[in-house]
C-alpha positions in Angstrom: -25.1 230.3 -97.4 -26.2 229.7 -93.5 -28.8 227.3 -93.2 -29.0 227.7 -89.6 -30.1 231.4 -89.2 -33.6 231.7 -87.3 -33.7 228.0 -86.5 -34.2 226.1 -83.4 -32.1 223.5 -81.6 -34.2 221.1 -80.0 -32.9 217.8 -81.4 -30.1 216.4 -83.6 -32.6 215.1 -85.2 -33.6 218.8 -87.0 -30.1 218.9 -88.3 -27.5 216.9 -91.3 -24.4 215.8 -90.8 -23.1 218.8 -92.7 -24.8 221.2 -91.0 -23.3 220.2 -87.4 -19.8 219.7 -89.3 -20.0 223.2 -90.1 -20.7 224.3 -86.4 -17.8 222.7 -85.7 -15.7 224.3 -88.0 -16.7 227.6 -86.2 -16.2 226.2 -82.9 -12.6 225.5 -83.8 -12.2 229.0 -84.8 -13.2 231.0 -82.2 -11.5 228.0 -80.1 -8.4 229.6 -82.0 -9.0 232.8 -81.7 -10.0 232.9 -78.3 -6.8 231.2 -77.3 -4.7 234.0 -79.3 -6.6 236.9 -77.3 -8.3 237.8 -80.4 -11.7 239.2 -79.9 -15.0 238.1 -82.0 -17.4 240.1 -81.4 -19.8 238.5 -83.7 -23.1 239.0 -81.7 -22.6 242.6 -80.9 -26.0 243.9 -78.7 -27.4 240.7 -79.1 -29.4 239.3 -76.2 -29.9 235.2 -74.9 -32.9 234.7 -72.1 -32.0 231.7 -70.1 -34.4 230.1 -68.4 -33.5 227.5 -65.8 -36.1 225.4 -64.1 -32.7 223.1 -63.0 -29.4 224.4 -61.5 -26.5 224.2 -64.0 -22.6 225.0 -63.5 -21.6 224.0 -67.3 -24.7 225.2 -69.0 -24.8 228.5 -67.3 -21.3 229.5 -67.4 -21.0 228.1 -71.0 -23.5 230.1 -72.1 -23.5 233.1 -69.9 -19.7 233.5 -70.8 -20.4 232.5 -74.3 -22.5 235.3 -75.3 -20.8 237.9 -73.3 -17.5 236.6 -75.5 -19.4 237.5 -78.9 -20.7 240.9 -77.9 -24.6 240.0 -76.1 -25.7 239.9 -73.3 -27.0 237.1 -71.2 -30.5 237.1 -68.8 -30.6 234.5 -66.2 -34.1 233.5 -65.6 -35.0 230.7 -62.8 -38.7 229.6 -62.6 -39.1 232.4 -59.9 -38.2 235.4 -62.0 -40.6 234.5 -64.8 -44.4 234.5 -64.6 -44.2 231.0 -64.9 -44.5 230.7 -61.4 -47.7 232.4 -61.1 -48.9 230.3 -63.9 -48.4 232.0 -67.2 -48.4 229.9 -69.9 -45.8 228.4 -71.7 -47.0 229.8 -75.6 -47.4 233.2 -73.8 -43.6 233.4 -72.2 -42.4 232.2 -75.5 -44.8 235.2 -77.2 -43.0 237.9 -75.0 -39.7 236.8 -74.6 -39.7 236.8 -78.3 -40.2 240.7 -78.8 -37.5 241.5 -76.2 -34.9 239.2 -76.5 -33.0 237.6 -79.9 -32.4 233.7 -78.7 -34.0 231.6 -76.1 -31.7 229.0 -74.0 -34.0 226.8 -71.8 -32.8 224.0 -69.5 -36.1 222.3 -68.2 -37.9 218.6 -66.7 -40.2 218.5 -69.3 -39.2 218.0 -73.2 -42.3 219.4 -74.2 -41.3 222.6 -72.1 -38.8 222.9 -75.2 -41.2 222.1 -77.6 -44.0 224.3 -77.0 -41.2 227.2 -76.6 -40.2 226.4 -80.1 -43.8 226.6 -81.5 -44.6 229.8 -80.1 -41.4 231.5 -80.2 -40.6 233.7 -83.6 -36.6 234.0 -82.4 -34.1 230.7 -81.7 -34.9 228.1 -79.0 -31.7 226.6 -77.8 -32.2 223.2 -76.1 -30.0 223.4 -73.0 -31.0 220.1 -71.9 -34.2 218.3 -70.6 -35.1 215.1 -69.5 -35.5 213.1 -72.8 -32.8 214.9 -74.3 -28.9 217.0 -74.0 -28.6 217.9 -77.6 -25.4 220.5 -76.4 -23.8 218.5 -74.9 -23.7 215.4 -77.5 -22.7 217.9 -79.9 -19.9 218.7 -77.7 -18.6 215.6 -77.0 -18.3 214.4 -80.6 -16.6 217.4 -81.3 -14.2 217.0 -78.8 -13.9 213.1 -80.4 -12.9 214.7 -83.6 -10.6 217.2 -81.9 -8.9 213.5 -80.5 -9.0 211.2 -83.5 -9.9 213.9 -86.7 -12.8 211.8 -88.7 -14.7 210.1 -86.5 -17.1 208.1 -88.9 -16.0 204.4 -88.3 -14.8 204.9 -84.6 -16.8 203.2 -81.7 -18.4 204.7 -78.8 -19.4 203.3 -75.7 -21.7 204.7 -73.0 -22.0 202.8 -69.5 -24.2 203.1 -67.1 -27.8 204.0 -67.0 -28.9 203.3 -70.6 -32.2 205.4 -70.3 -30.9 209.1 -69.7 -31.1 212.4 -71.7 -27.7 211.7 -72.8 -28.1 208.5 -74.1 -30.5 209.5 -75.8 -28.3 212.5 -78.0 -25.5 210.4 -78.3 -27.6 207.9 -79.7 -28.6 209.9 -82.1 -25.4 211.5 -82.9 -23.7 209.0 -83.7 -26.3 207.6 -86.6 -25.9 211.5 -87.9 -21.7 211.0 -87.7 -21.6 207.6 -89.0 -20.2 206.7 -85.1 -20.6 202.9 -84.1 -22.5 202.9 -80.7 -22.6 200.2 -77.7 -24.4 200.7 -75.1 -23.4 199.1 -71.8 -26.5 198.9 -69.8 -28.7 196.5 -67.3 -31.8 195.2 -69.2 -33.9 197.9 -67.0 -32.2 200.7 -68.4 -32.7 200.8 -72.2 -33.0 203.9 -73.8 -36.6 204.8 -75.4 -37.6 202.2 -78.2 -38.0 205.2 -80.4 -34.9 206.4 -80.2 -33.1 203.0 -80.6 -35.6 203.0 -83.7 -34.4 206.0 -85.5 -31.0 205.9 -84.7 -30.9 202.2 -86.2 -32.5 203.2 -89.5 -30.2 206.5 -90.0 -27.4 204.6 -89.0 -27.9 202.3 -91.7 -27.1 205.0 -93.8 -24.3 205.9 -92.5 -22.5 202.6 -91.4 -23.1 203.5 -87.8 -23.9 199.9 -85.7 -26.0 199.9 -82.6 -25.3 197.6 -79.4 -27.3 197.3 -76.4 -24.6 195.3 -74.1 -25.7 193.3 -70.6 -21.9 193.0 -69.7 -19.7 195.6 -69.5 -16.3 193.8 -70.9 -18.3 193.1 -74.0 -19.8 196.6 -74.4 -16.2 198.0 -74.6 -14.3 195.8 -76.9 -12.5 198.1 -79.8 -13.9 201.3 -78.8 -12.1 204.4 -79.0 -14.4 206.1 -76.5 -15.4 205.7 -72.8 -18.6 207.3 -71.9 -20.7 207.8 -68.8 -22.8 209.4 -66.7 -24.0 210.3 -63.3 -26.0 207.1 -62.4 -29.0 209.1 -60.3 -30.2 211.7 -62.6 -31.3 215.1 -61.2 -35.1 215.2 -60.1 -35.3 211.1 -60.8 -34.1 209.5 -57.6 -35.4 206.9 -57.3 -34.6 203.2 -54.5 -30.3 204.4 -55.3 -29.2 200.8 -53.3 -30.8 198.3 -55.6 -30.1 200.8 -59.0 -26.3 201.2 -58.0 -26.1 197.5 -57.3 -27.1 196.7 -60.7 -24.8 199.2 -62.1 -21.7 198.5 -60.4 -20.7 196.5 -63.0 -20.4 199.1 -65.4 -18.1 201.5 -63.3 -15.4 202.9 -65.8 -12.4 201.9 -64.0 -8.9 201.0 -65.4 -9.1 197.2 -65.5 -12.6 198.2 -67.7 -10.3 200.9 -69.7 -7.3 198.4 -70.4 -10.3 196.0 -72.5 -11.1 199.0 -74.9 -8.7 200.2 -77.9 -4.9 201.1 -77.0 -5.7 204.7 -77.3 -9.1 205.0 -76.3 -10.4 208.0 -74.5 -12.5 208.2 -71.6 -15.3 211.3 -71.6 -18.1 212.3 -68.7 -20.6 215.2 -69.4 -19.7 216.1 -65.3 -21.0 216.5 -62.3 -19.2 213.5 -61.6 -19.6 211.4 -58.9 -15.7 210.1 -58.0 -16.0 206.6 -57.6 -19.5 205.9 -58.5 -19.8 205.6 -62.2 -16.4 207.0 -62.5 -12.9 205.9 -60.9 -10.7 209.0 -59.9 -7.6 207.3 -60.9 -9.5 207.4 -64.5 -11.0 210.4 -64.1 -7.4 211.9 -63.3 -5.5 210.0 -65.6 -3.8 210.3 -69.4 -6.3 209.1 -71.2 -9.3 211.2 -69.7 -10.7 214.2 -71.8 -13.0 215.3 -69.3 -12.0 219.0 -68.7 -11.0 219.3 -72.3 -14.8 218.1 -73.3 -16.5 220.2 -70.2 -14.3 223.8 -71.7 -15.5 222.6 -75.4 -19.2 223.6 -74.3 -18.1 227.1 -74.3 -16.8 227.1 -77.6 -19.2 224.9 -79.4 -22.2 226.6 -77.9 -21.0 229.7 -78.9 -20.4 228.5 -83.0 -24.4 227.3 -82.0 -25.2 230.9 -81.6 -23.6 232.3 -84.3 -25.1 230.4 -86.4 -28.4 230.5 -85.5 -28.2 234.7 -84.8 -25.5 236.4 -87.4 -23.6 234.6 -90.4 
């Protein structure tokens, strides 16, 4: 039986371990099948609004391509195409959009965007990313861990940069859900929301996950298998970017920062990446980067997302 069907995807949070295990046993079917040429037309007429008050190459394409790939049909929807702009509210988009279309994809500043289109929406709202939180992509990335290492509960993770970001933020809470030890390499300034650190410490308690918050960068990255950062200036959040890179120089992924982690540890950025900013190209480029591999994995876990949430 799918417990998924009609629900919404705002948060890890909403969701058990199980229940995201068995997206990704979909994922790595279609994954499969999609390799061997082998159609699945599992959403057949369906149709996904996507609404995008920020631009997007992975999130678009992903999903665009996604749905087209299980039989539906995808609407692109920027600010200026929807009411919105003229001041409709959010409660009354969600009202409409719900008796045309059979899913809701939103990529928006505001969290409470996402919210409020989940309250009033009677079909599934798919958080495609916001400022507080990138549930799609945090479930991406630890299935593309497991697609490296198989079971991932016990293995370490550790994020660099800007501790404060969306993305901390799901990983955080992923890895309490997957049982995934978590440092977080960060200046004091940039510590991800109290309540997050809060929940994912009491769920990882239950699940042998351990929490770090990590001044220096060396430390942060001792025995883990996985290498993690972001863009340092977040889009719509610039803010004085001298004085923020200077503090975060010291948490560049480079390869004398790589050589400190586990022998085989992997190296993972949820792109755009800027080369030699948070990111060395010679890592970026190199054998133990699973960049591309985790950027092509939001097709195909995106698209076990919609499944479940629309047809099995």
């Amino acid at each position: 039986m799918n417990t998924l069907r009609g629900r919404h995807f705002v948060s890890l949070m909403d969701y058990t371990r199980e229940e995201l295990v068995s997206i990704f046993s979909l994922a790595t079917r279609l994954k499969a099948e999609l390799k061997a040429n082998h159609p699945h037309r599992l959403l057949e007429g369906k149709t996904l609004a996507m609404i995008f008050e920020k631009p997007s190459t992975r999130t678009r394409i992903s999903f665009e391509t996604g749905i087209y790939q299980l039989g539906g049909t995808g609407l692109y929807l920027s600010r200026n195409d929807l009411q919105l702009g003229r001041g409709e509210t959010i409660p009354d988009t969600a009202r409409v959009l719900s008796r045309y279309v059979d899913c809701i994809m939103a990529r928006t500043y505001a969290h409470k965007t996402i919210t409020d289109l989940a309250t009033y929406s009677s079909v599934p709202v798919i958080n495609g990313l916001t400022d507080y939180l990138h549930p799609c992509q945090a479930l991406t990335d630890y299935f593309t861990m497991q697609e490296e290492f198989g079971p991932i509960a016990g293995r370490k993770l550790c994020y660099l940069g800007d501790g404060s970001n969306n993305m901390v933020h799901s990983l955080l809470v992923g890895a309490a859900i997957f049982g995934v030890s978590i440092s977080i390499g960060t200046p004091e300034k940039y510590r991800p929301a109290e309540e997050i650190l809060a929940w994912t410490r009491k769920h990882g308690a239950e699940t042998g996950a351990r929490v770090e918050i990590v001044h220096d960068a060396t430390a942060a990255v001792k025995d883990a298998d996985v290498l993690y950062t972001d863009v340092w200036m977040s889009m719509g959040q610039e803010e004085d970017r001298e004085a923020k890179f200077a503090l975060l120089q010291p948490f560049q992924i480079n390869a004398a920062l790589l050589s400190k982690a586990a022998p085989k540890a992997i190296v993972l950025h949820c792109l755009p990446a800027h080369r030699g900013e948070e990111l060395a190209s010679e890592v970026m480029d190199g054998p133990q980067s699973r960049v591309f591999d985790q950027a092509e994995n939001r097709l195909h876990v995106q698209k076990a997302l919609m499944v479940k949430l629309l047809a099995e």
